[in-house]
N, CA, C and O atoms as a GROMACS GRO file, in nm:
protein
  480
    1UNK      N    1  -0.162  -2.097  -0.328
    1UNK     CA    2  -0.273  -2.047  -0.407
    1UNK      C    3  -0.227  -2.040  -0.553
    1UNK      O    4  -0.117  -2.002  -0.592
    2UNK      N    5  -0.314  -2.076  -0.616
    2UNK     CA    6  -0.242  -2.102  -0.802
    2UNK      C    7  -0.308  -1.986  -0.808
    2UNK      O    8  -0.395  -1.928  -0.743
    3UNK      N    9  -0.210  -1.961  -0.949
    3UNK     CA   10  -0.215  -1.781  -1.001
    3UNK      C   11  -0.375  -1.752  -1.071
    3UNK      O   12  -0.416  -1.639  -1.093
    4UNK      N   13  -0.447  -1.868  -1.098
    4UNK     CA   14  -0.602  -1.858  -1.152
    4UNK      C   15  -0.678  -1.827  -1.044
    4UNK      O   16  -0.777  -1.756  -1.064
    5UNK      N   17  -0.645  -1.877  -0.890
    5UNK     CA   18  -0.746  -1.851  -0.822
    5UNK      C   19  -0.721  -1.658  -0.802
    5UNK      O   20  -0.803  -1.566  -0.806
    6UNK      N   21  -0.557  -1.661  -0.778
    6UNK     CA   22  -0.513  -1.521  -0.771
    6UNK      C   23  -0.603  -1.387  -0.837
    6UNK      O   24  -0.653  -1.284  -0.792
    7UNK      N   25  -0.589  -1.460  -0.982
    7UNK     CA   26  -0.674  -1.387  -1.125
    7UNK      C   27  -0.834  -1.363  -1.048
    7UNK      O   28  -0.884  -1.257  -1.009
    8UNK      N   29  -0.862  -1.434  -1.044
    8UNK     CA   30  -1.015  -1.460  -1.018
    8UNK      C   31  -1.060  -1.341  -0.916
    8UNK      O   32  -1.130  -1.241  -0.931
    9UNK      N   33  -0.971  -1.408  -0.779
    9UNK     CA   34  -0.988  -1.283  -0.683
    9UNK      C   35  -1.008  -1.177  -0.735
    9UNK      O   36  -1.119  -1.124  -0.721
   10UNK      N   37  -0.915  -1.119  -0.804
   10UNK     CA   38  -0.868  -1.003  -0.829
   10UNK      C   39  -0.950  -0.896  -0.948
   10UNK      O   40  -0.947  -0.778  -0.983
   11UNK      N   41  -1.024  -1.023  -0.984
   11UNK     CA   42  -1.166  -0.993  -1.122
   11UNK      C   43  -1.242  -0.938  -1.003
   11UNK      O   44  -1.238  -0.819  -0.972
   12UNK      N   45  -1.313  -1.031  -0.937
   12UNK     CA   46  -1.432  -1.043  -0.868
   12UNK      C   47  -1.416  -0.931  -0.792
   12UNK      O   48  -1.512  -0.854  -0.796
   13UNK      N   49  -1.316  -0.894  -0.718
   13UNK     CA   50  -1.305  -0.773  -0.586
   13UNK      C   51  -1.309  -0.660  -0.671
   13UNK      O   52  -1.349  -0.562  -0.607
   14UNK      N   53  -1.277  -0.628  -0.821
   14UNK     CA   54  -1.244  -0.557  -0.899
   14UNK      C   55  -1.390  -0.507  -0.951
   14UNK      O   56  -1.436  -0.393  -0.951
   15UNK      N   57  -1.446  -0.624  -0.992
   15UNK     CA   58  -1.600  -0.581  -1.073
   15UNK      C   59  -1.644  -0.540  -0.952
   15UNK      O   60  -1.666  -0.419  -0.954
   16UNK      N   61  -1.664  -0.588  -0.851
   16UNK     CA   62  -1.762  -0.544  -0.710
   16UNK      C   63  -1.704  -0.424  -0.684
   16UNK      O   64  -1.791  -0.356  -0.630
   17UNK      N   65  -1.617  -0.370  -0.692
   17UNK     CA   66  -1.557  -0.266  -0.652
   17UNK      C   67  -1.636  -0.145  -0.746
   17UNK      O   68  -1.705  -0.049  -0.713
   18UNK      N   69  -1.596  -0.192  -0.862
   18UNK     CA   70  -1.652  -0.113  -0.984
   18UNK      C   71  -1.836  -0.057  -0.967
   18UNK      O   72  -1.882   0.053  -0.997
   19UNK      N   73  -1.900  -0.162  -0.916
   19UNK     CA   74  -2.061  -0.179  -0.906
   19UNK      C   75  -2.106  -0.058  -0.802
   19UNK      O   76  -2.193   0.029  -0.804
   20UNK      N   77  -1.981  -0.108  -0.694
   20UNK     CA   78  -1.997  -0.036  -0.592
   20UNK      C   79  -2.020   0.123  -0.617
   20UNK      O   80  -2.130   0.179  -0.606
   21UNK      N   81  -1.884   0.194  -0.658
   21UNK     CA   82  -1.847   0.296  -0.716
   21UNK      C   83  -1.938   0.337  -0.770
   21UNK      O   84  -1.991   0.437  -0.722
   22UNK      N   85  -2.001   0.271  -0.911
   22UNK     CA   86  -2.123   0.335  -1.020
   22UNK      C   87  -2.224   0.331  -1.001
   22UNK      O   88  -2.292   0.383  -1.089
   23UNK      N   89  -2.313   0.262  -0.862
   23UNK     CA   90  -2.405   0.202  -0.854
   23UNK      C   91  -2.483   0.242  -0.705
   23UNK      O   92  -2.599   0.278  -0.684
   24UNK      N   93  -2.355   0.217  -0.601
   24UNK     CA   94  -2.443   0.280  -0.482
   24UNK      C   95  -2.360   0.454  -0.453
   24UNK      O   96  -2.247   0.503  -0.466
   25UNK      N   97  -2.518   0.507  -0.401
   25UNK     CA   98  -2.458   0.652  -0.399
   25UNK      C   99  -2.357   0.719  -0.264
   25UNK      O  100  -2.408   0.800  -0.187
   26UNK      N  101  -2.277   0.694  -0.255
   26UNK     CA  102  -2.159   0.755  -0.188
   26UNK      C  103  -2.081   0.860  -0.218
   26UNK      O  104  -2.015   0.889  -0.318
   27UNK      N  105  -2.106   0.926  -0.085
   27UNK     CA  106  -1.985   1.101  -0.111
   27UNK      C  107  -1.896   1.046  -0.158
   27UNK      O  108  -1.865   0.927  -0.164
   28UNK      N  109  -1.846   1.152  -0.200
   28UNK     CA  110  -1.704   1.122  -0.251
   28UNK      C  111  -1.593   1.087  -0.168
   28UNK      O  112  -1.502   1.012  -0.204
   29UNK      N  113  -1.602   1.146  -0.047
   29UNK     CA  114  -1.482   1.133   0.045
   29UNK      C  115  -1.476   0.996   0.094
   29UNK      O  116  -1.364   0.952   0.123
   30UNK      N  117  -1.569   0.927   0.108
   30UNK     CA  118  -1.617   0.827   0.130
   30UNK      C  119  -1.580   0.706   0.011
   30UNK      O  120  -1.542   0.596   0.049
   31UNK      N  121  -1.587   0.723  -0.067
   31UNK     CA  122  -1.577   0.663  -0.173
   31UNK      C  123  -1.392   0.634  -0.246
   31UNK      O  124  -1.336   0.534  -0.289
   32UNK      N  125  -1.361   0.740  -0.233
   32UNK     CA  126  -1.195   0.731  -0.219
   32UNK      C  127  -1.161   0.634  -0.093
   32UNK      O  128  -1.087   0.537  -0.104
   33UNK      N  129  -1.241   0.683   0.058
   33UNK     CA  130  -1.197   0.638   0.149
   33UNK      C  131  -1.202   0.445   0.094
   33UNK      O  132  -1.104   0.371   0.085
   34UNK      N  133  -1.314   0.417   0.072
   34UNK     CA  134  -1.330   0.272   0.011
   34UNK      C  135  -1.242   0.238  -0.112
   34UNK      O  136  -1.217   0.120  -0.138
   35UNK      N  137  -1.204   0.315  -0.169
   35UNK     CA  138  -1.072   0.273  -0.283
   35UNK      C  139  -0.914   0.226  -0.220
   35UNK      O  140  -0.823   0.146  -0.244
   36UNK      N  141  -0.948   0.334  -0.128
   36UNK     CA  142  -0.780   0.308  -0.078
   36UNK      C  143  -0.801   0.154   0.003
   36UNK      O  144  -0.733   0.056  -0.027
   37UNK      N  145  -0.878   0.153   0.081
   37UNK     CA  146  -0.875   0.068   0.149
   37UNK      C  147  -0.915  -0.036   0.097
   37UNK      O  148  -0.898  -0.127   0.179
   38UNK      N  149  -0.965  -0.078  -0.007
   38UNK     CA  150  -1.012  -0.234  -0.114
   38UNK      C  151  -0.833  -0.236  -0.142
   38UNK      O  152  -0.748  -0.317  -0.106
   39UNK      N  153  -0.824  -0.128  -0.212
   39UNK     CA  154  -0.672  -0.129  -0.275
   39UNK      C  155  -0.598  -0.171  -0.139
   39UNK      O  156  -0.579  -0.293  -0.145
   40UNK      N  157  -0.555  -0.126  -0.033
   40UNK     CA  158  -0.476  -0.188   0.066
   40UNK      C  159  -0.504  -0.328   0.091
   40UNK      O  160  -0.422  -0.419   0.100
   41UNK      N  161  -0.638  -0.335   0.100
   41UNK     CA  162  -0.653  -0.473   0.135
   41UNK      C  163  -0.584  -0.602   0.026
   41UNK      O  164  -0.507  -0.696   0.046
   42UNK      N  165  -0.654  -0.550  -0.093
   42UNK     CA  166  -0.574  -0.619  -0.250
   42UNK      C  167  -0.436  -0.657  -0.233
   42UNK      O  168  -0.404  -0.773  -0.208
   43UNK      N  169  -0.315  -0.516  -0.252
   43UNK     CA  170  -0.204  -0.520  -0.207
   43UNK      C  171  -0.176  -0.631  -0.112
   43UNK      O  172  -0.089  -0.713  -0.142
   44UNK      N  173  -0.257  -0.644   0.028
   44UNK     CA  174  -0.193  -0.723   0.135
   44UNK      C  175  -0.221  -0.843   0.051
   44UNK      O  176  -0.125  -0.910   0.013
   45UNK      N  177  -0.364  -0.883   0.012
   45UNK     CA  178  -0.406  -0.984  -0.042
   45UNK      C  179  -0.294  -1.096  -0.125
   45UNK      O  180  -0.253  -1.208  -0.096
   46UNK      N  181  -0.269  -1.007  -0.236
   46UNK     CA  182  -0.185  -1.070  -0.310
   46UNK      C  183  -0.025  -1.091  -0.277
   46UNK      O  184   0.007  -1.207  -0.301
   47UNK      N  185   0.100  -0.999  -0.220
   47UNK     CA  186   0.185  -1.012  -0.100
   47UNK      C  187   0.146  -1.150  -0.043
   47UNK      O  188   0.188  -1.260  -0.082
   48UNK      N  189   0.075  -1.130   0.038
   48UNK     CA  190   0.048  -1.267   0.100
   48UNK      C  191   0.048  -1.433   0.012
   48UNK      O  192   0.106  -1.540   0.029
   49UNK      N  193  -0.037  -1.389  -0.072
   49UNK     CA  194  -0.048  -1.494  -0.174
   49UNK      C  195   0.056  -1.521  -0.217
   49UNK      O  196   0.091  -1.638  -0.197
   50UNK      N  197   0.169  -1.415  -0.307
   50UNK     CA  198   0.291  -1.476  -0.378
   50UNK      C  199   0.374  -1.556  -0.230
   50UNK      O  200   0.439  -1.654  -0.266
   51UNK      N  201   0.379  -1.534  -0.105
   51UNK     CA  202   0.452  -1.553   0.020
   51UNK      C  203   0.547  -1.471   0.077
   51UNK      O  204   0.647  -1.508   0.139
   52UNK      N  205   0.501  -1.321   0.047
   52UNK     CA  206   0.580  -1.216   0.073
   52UNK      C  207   0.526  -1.192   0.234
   52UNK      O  208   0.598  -1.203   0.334
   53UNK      N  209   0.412  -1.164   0.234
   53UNK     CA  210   0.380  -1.123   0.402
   53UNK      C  211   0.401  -1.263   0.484
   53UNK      O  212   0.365  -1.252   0.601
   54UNK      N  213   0.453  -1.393   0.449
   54UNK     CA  214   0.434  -1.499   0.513
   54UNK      C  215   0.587  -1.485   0.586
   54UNK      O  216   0.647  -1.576   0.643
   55UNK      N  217   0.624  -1.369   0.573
   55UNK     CA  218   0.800  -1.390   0.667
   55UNK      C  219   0.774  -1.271   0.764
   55UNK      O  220   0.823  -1.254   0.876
   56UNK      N  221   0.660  -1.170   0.676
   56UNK     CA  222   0.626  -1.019   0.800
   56UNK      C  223   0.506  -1.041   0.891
   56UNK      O  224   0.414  -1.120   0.869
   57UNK      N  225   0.521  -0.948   1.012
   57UNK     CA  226   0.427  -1.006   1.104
   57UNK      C  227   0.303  -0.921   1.070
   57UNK      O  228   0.311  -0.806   1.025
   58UNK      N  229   0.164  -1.000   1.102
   58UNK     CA  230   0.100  -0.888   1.051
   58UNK      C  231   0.064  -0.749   1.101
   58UNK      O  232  -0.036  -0.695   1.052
   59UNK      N  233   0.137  -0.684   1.195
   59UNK     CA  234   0.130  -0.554   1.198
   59UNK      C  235   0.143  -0.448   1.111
   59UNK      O  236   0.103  -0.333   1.098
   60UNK      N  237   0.245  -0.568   1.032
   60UNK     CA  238   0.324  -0.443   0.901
   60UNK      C  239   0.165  -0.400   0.809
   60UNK      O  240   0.122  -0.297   0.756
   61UNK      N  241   0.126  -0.511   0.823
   61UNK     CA  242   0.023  -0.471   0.716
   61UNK      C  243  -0.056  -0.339   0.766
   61UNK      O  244  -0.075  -0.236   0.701
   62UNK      N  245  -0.105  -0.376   0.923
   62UNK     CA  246  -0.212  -0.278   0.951
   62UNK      C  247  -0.124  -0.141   0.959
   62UNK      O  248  -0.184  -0.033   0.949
   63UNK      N  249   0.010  -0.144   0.976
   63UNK     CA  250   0.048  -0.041   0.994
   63UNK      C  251   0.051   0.070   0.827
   63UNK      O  252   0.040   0.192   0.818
   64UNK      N  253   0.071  -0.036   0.714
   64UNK     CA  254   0.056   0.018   0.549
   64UNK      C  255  -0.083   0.056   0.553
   64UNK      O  256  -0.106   0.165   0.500
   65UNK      N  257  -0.167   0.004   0.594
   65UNK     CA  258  -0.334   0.059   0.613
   65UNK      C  259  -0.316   0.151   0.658
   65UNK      O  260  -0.282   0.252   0.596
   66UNK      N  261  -0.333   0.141   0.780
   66UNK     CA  262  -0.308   0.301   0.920
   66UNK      C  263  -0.230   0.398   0.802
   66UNK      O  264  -0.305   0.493   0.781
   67UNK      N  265  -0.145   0.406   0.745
   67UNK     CA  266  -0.053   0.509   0.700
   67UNK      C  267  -0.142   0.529   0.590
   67UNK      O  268  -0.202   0.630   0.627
   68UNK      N  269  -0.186   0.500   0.484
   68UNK     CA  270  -0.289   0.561   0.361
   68UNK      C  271  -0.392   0.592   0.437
   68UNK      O  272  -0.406   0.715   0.443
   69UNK      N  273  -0.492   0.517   0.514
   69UNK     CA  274  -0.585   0.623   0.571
   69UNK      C  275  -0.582   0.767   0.615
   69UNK      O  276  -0.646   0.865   0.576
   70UNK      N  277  -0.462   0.747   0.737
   70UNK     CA  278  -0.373   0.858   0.724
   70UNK      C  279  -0.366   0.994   0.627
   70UNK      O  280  -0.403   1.112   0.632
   71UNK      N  281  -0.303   0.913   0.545
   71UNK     CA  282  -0.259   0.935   0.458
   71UNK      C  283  -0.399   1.036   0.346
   71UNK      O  284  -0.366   1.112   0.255
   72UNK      N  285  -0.501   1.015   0.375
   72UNK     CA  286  -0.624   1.005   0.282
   72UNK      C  287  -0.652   1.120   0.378
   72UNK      O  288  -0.630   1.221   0.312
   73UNK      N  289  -0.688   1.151   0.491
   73UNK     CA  290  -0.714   1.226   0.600
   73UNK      C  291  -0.679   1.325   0.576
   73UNK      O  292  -0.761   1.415   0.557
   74UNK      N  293  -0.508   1.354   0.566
   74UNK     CA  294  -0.452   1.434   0.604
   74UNK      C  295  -0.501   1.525   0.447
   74UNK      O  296  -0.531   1.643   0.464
   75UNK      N  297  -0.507   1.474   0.313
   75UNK     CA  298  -0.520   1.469   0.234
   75UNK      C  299  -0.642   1.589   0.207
   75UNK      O  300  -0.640   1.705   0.166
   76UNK      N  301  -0.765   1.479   0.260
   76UNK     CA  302  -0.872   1.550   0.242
   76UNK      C  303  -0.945   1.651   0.350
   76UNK      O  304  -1.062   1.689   0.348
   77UNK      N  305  -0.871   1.673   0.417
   77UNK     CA  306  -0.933   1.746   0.565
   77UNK      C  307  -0.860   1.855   0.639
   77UNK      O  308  -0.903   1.935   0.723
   78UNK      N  309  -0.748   1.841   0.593
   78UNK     CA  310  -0.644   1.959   0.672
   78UNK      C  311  -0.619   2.013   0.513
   78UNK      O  312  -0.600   1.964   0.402
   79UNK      N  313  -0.633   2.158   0.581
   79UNK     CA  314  -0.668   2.282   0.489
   79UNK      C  315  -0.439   2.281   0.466
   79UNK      O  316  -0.348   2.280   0.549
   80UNK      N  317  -0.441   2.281   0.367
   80UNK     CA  318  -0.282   2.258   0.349
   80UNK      C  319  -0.215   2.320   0.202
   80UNK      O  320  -0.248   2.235   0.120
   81UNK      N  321  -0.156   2.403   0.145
   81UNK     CA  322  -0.107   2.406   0.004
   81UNK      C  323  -0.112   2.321  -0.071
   81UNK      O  324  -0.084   2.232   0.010
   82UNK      N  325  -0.127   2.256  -0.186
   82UNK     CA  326  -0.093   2.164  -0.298
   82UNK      C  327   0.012   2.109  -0.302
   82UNK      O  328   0.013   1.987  -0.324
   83UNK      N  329   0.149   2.191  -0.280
   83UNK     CA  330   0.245   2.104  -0.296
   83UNK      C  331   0.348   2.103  -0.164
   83UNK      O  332   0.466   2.068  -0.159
   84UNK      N  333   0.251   2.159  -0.047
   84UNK     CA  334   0.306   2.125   0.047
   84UNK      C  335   0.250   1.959   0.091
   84UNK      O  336   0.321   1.872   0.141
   85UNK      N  337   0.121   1.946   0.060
   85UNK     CA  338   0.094   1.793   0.040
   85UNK      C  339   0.135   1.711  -0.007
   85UNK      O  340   0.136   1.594   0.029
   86UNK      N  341   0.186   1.768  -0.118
   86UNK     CA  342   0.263   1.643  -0.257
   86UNK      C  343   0.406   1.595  -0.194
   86UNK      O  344   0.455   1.483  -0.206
   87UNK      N  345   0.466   1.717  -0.116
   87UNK     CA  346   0.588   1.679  -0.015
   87UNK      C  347   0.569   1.624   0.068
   87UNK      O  348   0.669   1.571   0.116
   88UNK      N  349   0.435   1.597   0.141
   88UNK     CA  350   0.416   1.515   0.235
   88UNK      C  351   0.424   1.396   0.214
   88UNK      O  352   0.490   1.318   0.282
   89UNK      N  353   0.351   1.365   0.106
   89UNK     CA  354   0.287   1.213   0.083
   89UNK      C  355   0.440   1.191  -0.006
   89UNK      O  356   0.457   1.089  -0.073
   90UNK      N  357   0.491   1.243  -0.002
   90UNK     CA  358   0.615   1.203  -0.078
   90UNK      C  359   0.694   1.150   0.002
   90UNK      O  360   0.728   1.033  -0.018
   91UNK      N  361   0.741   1.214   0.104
   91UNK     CA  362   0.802   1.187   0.249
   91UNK      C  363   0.738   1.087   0.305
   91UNK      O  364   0.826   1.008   0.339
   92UNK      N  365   0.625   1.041   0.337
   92UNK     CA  366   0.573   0.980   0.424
   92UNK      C  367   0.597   0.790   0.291
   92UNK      O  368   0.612   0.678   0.338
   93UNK      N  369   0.593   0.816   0.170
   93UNK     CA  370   0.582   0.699   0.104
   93UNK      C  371   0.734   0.634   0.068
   93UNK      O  372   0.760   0.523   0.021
   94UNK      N  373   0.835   0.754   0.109
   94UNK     CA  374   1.005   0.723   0.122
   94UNK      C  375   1.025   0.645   0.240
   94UNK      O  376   1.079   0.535   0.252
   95UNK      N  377   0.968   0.727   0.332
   95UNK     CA  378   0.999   0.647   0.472
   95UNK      C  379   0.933   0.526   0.482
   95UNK      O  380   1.003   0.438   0.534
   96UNK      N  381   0.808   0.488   0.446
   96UNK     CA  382   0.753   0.397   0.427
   96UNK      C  383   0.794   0.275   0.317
   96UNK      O  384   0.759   0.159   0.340
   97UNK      N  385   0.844   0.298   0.240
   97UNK     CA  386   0.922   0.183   0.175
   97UNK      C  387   1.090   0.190   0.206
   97UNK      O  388   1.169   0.118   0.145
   98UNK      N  389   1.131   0.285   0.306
   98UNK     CA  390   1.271   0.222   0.344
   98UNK      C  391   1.226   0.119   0.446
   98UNK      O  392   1.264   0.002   0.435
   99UNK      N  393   1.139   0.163   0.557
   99UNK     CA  394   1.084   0.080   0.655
   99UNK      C  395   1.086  -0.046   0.613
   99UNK      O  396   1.122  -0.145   0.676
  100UNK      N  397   1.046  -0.038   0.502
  100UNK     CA  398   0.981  -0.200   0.462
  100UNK      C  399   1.097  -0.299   0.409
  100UNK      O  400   1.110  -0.421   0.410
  101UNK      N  401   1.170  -0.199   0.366
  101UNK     CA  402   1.282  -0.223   0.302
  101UNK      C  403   1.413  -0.278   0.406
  101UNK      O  404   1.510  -0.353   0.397
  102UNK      N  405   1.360  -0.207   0.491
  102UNK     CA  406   1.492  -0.249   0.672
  102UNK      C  407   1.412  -0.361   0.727
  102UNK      O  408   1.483  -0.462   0.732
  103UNK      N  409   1.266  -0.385   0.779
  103UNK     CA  410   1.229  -0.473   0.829
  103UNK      C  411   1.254  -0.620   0.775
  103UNK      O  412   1.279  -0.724   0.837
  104UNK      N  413   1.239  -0.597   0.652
  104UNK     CA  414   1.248  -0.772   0.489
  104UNK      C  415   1.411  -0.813   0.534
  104UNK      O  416   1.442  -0.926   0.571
  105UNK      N  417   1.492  -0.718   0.524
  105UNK     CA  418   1.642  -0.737   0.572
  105UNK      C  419   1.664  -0.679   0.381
  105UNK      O  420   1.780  -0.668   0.342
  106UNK      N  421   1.579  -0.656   0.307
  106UNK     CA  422   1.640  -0.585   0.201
  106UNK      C  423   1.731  -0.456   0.182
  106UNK      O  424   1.801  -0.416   0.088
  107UNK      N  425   1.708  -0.419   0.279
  107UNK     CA  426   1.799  -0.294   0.319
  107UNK      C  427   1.983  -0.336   0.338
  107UNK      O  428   2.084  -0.271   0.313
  108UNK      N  429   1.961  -0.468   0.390
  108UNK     CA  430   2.122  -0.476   0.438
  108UNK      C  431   2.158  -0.590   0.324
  108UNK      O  432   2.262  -0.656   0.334
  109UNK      N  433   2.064  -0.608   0.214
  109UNK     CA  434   2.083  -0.718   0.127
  109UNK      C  435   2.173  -0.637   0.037
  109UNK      O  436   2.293  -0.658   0.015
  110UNK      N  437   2.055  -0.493  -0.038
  110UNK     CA  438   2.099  -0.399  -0.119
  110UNK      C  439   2.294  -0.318  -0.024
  110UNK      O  440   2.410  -0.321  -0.064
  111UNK      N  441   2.254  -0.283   0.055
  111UNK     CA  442   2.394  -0.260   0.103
  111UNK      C  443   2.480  -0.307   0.079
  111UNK      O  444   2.577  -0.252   0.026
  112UNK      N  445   2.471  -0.447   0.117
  112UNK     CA  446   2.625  -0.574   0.027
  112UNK      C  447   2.636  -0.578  -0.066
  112UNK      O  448   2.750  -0.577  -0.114
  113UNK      N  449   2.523  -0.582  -0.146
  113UNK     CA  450   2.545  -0.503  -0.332
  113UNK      C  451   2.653  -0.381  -0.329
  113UNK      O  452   2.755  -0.350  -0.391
  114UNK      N  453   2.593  -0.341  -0.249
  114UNK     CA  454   2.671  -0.189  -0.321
  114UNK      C  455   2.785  -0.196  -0.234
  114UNK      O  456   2.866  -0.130  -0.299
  115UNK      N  457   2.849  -0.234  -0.122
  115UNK     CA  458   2.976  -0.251  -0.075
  115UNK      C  459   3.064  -0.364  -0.208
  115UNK      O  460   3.174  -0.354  -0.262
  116UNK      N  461   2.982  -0.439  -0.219
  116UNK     CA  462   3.075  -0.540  -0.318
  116UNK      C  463   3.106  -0.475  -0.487
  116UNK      O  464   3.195  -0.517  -0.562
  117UNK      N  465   3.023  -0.381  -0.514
  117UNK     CA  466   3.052  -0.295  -0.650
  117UNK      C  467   3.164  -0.216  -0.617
  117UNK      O  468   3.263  -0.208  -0.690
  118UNK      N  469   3.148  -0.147  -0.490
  118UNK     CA  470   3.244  -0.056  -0.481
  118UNK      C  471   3.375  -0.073  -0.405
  118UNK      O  472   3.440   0.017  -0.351
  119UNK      N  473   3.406  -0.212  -0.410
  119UNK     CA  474   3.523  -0.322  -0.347
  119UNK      C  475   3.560  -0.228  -0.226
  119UNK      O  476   3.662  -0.160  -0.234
  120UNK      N  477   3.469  -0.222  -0.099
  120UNK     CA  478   3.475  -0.242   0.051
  120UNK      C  479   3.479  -0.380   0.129
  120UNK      O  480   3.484  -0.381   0.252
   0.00000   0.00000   0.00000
């Protein structure tokens, strides 16, 4: 996929997104719920495009979905402190990019980095 069609996508899902938002009337909860998930979808979208998801299977993806919905849920619906949330989603977005980070094999890439700096 050349980087114009990339651009283009990324206009078009963007203005529609925008129309959407200002234009048809949706709760709010609802309306985040449709942000995250255009945005997840985008994310996978483009990943895919550069040939990043073309080595992961696609579970990974639904599983980065599943986890912000999640993620959005837990957010807006369970009665919770402020910054006992902010620790959540903090935790949950660490574990979630080591994951990603062990599955790519970047995890044991970065490791040999740092064994070879520190002459092991």
């Amino acid at each position: 996929m050349s980087i114009i069609t990339l651009i283009v996508v990324l206009v078009v899902v963007g203005v529609l997104l925008w129309l959407a938002n200002r234009y048809i009337p949706i709760d709010a909860p609802y309306k985040v719920l449709l942000n995250v998930v255009i945005l997840l979808a985008m994310i996978t979208f483009v990943l895919s495009a550069v040939g990043v998801l073309t080595t992961l299977p696609v579970e990974v993806a639904v599983v980065i979905v599943w986890i912000g919905v999640l993620m959005w849920v837990v957010d807006t619906y369970i009665p919770m402190a402020v910054p006992f949330k902010r620790i959540l989603q903090i935790v949950v977005v660490i574990a979630l990019v080591w994951w990603l980070l062990q599955i790519t094999g970047l995890l044991s890439h970065l490791d040999g980095l740092t064994n070879q700096r520190i002459g092991k």
